[in-house]
N, CA and C of each residue as an Amber inpcrd file, in Angstrom:
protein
   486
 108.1420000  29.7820000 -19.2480000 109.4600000  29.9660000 -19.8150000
 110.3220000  30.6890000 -18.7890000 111.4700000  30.4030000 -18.4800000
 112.5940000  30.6920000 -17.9620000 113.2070000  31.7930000 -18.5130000
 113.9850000  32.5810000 -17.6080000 115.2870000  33.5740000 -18.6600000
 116.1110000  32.7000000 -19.3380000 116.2810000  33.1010000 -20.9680000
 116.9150000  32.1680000 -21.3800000 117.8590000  33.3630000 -22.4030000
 118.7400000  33.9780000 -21.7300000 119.8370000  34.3760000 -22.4870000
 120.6500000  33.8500000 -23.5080000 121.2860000  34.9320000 -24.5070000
 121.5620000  34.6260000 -25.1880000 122.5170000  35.1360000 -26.0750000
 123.5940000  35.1710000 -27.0570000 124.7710000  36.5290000 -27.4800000
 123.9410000  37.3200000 -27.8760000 124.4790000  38.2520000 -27.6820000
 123.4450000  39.8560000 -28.2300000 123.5130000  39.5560000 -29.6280000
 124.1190000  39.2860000 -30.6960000 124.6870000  39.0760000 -31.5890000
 123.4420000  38.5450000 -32.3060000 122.8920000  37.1830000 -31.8180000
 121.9230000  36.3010000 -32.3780000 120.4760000  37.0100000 -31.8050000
 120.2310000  38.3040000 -30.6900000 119.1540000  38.8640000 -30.3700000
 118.8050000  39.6680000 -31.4260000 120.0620000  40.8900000 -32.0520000
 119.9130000  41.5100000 -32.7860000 119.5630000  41.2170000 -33.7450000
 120.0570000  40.0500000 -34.4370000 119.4550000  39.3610000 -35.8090000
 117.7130000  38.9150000 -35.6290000 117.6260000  38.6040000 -34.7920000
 115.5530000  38.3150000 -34.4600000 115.1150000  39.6130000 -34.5720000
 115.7600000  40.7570000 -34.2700000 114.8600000  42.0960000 -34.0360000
 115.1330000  42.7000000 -35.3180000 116.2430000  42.6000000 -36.1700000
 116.7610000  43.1410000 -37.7340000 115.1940000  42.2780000 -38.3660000
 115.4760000  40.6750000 -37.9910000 114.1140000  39.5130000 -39.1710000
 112.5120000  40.8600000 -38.5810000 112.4800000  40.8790000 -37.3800000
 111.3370000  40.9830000 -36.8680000 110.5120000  42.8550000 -37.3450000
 111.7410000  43.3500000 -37.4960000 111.3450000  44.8860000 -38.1620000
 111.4170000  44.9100000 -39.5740000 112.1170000  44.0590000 -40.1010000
 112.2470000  43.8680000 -41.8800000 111.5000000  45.0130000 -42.2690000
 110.2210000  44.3550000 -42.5470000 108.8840000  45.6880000 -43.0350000
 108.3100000  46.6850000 -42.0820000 109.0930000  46.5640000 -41.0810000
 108.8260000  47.8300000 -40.4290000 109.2190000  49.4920000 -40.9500000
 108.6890000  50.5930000 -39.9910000 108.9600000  51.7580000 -40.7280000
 110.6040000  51.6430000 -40.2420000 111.1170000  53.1220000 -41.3730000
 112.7920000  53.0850000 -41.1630000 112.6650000  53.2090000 -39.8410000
 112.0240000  54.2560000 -39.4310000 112.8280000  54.7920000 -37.5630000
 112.7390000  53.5440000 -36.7610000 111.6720000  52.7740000 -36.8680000
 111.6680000  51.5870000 -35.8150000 113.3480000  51.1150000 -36.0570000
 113.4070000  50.5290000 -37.2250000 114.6220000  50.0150000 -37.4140000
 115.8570000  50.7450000 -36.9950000 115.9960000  51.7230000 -37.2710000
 116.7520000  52.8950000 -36.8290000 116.8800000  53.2510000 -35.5990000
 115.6200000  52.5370000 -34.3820000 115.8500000  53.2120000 -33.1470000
 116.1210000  51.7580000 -32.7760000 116.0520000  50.7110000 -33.1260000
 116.7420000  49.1930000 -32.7930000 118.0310000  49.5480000 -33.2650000
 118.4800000  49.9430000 -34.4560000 120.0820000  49.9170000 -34.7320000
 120.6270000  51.0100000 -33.2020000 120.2860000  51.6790000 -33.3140000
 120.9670000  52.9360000 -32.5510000 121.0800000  52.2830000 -30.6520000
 120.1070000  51.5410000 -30.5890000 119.7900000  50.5880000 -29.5260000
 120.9440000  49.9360000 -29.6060000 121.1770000  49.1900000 -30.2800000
 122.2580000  47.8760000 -30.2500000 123.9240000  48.3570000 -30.4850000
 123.6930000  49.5020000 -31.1840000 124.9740000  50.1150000 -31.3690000
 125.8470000  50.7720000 -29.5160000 124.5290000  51.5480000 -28.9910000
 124.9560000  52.1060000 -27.5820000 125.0890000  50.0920000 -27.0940000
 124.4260000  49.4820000 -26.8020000 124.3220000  48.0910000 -26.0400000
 126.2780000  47.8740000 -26.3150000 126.5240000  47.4580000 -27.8010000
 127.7360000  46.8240000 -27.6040000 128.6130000  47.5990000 -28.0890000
 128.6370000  48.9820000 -27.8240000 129.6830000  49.9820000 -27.7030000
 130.0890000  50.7690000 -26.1360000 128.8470000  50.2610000 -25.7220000
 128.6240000  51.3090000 -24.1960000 128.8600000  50.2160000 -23.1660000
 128.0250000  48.6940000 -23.2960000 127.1910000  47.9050000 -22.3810000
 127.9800000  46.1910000 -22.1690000 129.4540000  46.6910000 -23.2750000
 129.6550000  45.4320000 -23.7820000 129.1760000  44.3220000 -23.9460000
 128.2490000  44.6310000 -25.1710000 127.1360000  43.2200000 -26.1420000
 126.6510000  42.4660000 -25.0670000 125.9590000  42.8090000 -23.8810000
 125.6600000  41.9310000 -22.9850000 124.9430000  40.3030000 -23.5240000
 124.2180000  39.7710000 -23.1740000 123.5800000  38.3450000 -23.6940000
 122.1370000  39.0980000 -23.3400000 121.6130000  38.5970000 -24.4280000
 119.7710000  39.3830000 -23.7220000 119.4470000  37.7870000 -24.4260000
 117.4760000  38.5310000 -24.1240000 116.5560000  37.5120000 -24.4310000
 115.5720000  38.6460000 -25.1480000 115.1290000  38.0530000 -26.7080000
 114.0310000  38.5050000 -27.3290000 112.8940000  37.3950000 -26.6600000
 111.7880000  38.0870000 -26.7150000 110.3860000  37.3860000 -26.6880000
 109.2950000  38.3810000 -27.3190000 108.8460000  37.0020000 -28.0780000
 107.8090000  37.6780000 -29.2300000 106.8270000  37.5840000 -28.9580000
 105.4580000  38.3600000 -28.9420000 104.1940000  37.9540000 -28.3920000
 103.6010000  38.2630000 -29.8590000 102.4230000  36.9960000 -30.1650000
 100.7760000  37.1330000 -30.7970000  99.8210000  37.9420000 -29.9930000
  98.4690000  38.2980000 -30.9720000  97.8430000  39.2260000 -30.0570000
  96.8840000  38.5100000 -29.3910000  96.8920000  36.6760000 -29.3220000
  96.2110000  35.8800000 -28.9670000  96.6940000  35.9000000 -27.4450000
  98.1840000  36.1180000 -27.3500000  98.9650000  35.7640000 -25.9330000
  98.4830000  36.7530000 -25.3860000  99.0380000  37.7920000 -25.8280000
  98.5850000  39.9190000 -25.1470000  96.9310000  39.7320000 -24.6470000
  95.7900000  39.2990000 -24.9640000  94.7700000  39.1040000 -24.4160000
  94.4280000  38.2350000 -23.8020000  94.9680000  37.5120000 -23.1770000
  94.7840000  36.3420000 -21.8390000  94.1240000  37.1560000 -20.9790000
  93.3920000  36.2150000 -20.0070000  93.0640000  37.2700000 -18.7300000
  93.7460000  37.7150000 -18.0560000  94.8320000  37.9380000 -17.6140000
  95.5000000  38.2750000 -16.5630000  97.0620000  38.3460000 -17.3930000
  97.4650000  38.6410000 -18.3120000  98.3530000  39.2420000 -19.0820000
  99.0640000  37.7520000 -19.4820000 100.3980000  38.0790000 -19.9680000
 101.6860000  37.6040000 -20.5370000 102.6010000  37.1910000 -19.7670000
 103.1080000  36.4220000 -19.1400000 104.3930000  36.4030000 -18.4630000
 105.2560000  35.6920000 -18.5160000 106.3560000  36.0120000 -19.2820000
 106.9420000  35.0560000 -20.0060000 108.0270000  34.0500000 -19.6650000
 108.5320000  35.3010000 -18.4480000 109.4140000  34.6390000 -18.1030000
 109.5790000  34.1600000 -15.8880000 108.8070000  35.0590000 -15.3970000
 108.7600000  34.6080000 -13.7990000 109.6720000  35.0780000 -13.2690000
 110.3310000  36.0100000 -13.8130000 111.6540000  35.7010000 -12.8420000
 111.9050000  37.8950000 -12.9530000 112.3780000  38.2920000 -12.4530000
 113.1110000  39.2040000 -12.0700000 113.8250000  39.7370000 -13.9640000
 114.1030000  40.8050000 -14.3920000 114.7020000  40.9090000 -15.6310000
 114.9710000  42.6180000 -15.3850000 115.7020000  42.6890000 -16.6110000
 115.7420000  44.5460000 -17.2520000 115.4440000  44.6220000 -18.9740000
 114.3330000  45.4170000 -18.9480000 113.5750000  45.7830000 -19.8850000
 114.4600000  46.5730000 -20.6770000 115.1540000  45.7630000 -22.2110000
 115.7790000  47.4110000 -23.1300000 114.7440000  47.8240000 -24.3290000
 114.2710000  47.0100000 -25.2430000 113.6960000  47.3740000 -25.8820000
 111.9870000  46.8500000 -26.2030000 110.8920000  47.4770000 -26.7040000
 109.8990000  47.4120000 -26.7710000 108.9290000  47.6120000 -27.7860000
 108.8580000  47.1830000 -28.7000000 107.8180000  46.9880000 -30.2810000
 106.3060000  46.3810000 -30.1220000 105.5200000  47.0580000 -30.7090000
 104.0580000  46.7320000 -30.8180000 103.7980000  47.2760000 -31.8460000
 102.6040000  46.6750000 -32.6990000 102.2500000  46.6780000 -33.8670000
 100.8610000  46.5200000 -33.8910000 100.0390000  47.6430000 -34.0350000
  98.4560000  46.8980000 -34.0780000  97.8580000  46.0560000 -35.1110000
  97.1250000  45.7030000 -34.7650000  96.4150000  44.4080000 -36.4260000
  96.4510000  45.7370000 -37.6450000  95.9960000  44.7810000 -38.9350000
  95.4750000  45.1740000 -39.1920000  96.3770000  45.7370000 -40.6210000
  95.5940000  46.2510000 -41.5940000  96.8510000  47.2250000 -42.9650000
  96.5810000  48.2410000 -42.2410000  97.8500000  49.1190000 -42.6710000
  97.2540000  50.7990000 -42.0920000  96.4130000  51.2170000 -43.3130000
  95.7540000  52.2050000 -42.5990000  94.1830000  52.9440000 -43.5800000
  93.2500000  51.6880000 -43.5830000  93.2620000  50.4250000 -42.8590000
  92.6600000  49.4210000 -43.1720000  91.4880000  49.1390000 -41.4510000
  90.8980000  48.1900000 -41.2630000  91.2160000  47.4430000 -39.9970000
  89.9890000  48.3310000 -39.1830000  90.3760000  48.0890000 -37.9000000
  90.0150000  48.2700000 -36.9690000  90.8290000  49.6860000 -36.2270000
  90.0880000  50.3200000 -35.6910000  89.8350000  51.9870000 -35.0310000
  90.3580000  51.8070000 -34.0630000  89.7670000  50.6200000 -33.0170000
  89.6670000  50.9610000 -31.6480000  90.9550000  51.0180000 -30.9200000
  90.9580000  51.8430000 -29.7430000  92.4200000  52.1770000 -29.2020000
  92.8380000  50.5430000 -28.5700000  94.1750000  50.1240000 -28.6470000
  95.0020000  49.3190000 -27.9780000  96.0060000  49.6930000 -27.1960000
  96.4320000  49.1230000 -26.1780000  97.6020000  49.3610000 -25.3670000
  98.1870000  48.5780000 -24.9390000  99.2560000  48.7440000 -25.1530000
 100.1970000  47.5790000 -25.0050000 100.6810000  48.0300000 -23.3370000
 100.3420000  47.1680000 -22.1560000 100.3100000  47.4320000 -20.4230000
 101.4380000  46.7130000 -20.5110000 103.0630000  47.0230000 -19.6260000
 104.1070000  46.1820000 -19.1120000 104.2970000  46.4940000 -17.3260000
 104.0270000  45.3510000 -17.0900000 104.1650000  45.5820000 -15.8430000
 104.7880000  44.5030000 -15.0130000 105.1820000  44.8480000 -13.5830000
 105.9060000  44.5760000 -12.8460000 105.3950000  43.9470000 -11.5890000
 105.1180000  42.5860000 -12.2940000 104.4010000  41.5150000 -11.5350000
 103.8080000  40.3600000 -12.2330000 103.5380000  39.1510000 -11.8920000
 102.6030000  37.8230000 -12.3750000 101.2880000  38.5680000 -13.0530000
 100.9750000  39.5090000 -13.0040000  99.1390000  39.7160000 -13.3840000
  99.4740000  40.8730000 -14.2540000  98.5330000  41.0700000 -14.2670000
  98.1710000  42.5690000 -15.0460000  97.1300000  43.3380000 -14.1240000
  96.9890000  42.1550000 -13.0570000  95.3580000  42.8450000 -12.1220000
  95.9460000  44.2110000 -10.9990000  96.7360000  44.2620000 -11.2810000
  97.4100000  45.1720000 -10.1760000  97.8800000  46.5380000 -11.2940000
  97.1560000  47.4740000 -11.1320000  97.4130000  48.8900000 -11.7160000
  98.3950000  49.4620000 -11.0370000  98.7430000  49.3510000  -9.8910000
 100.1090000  50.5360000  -9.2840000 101.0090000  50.0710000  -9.9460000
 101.5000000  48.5380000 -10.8250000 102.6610000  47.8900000 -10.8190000
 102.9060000  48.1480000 -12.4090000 102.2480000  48.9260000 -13.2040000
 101.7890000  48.5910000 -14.8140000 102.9800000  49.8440000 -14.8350000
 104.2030000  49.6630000 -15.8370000 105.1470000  50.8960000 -15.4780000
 105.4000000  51.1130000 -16.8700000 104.5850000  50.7720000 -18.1910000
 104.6000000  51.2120000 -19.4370000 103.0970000  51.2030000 -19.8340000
 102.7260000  51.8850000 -20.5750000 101.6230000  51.7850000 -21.4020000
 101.5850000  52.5710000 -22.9040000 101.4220000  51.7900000 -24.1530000
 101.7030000  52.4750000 -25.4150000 100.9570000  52.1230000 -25.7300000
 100.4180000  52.7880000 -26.6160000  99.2610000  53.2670000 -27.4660000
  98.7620000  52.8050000 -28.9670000  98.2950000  52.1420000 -29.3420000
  98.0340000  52.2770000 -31.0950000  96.3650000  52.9450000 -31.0610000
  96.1900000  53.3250000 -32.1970000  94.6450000  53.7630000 -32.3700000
  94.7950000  53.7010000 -33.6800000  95.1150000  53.0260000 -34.6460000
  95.0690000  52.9040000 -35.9160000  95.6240000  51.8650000 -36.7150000
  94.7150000  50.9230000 -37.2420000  95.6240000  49.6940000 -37.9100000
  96.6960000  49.8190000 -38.3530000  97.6200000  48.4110000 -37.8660000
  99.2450000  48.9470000 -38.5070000  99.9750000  49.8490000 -37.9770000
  99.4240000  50.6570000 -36.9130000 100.6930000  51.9740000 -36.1990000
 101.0400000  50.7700000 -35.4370000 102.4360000  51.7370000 -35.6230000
 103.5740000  51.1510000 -34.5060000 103.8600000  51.5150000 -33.6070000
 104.5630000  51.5600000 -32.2290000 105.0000000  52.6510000 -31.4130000
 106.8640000  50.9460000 -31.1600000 107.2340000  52.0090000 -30.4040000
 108.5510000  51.6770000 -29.4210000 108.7280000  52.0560000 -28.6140000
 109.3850000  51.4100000 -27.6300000 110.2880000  52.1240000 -26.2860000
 111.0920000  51.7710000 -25.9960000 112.4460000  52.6510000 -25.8600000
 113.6720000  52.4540000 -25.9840000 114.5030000  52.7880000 -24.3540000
 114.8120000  51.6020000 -23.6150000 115.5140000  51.8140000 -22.2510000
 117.2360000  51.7840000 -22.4370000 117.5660000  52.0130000 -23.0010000
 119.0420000  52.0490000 -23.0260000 120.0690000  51.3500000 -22.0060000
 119.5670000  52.5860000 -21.1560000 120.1390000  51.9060000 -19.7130000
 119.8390000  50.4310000 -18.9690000 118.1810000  50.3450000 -19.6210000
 117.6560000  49.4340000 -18.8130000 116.6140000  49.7560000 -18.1500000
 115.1280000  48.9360000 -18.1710000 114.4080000  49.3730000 -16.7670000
 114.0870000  47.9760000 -16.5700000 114.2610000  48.2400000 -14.4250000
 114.1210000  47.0830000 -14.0520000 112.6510000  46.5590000 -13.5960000
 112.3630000  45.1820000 -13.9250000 111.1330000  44.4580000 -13.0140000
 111.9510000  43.4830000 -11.7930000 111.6190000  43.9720000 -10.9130000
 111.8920000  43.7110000  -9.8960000 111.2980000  41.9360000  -9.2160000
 110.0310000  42.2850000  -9.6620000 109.5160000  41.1190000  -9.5920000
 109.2620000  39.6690000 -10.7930000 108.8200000  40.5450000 -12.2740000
 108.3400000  39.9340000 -12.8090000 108.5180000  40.7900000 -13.7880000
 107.7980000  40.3510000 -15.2580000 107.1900000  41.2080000 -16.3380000
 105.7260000  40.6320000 -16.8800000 105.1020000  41.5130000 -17.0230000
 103.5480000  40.7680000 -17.6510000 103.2170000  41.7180000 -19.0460000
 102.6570000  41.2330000 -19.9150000 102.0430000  42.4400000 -20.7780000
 101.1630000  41.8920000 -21.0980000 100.1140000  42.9970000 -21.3000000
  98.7140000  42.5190000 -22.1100000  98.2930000  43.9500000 -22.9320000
  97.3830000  43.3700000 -24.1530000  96.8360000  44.1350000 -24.6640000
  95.1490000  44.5870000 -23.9100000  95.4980000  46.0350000 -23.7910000
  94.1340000  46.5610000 -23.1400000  93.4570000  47.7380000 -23.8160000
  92.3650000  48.2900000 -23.2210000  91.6070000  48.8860000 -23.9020000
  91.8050000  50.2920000 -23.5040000  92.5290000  50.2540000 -22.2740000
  93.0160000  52.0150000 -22.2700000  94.5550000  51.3680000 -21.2330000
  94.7090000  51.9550000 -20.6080000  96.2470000  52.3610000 -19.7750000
  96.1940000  51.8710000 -18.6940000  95.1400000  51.7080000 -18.1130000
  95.1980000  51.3080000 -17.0710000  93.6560000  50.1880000 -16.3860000
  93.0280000  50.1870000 -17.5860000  91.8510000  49.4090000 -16.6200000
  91.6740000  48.0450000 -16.7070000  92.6980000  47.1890000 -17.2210000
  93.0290000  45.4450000 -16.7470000  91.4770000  45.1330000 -17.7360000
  91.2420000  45.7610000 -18.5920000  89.9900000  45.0550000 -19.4550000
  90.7660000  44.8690000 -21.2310000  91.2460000  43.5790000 -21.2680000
  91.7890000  42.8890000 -22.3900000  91.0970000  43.1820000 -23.7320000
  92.0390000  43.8140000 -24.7880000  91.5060000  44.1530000 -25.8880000
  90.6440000  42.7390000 -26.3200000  90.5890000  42.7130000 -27.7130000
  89.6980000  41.4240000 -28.5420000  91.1890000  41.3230000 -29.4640000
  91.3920000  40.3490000 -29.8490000  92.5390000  39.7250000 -30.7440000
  92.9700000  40.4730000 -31.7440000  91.3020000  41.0420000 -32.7680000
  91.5940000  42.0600000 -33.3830000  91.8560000  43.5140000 -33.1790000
  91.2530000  43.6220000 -32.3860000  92.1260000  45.4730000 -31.8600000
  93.7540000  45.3460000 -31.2040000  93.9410000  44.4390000 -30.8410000
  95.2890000  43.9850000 -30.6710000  96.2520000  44.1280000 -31.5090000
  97.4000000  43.4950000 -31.0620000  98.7770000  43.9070000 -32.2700000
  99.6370000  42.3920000 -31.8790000 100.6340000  42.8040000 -32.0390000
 101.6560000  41.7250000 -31.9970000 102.6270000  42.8140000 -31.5710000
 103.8280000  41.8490000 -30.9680000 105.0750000  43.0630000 -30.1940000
 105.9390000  41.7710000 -30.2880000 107.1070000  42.2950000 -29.1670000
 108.2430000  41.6190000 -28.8090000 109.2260000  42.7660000 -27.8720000
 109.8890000  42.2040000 -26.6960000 110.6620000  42.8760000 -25.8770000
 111.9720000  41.9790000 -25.8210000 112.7840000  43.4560000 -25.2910000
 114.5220000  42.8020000 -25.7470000 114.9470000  43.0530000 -24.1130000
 115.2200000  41.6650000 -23.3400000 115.2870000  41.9320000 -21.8260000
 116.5310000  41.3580000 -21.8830000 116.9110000  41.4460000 -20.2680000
 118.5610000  40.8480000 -19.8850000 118.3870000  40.8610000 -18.6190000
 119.4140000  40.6060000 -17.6920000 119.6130000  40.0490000 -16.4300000
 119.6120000  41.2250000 -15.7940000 119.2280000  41.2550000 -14.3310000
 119.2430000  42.3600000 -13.4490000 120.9110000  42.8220000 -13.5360000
């Protein structure tokens, strides 16, 4: 897949469908997101991309798009009901390159350890991949060893043009 921009307008509505049953703050730190974007950033055009936790465990990560981007927003969701599921820690690795095999380049790593937690990360400004973006679900932060489908989660990132 290509960068495939788009009105902020129709991004925000995928990330409003995509948090529905999420907790308030997620939603709350996407509103507050989109509010600075087209009050501060004038509504630039982004691209949502949604990942399964089938994609996040490939060997060698996610990459969705090949090309150069800026990272604003960041959602992961581990399997699972909460109080339910599976224990084991997940991490959601974003990094800055084709692979995931390269640890110097991995420039996010978030955390679940409990079915159903959520985490976010919120770039406002923007952070850039210079090269690429990859994500995979792993088993700690840094050691390129791919969760199992079920210790995994599901996510989605809100990118735009350098």
């Amino acid at each position: 897949m290509a960068l495939a921009l788009e009105a902020g307008n129709k991004v925000w509505e995928k990330v409003k469908k995509a948090t529905t049953s999420s907790n308030p703050s997620v939603r709350l730190q996407f509103k507050a997101l989109r509010d600075y974007m087209v009050s501060q950033k004038r509504n630039p055009d982004l691209q949502f991309i949604a990942f399964s936790d089938a994609e996040l465990i490939q060997a060698t990560g996610v990459s969705p798009i090949a090309v150069p981007c800026t990272l604003y927003g960041v959602y992961f969701k581990k399997n699972g009901t909460s109080g339910t599921g599976t224990a084991t820690d997940s991490w959601l690795t974003i990094g800055d390159a084709a692979t995931n095999t390269v640890v110097a380049t991995k420039y996010i790593a978030l955390m679940t350890s409990v079915a159903g937690q959520e985490v976010v990360a919120i770039y406002p400004n923007g952070l850039i991949f210079g090269t690429d973006i990859t994500l995979t679900g792993e088993t700690s932060a840094q050691d390129g060893t791919e969760s199992t489908a079920g210790d995994s989660g599901s996510a989605f990132i809100i990118i735009g043009a350098l």
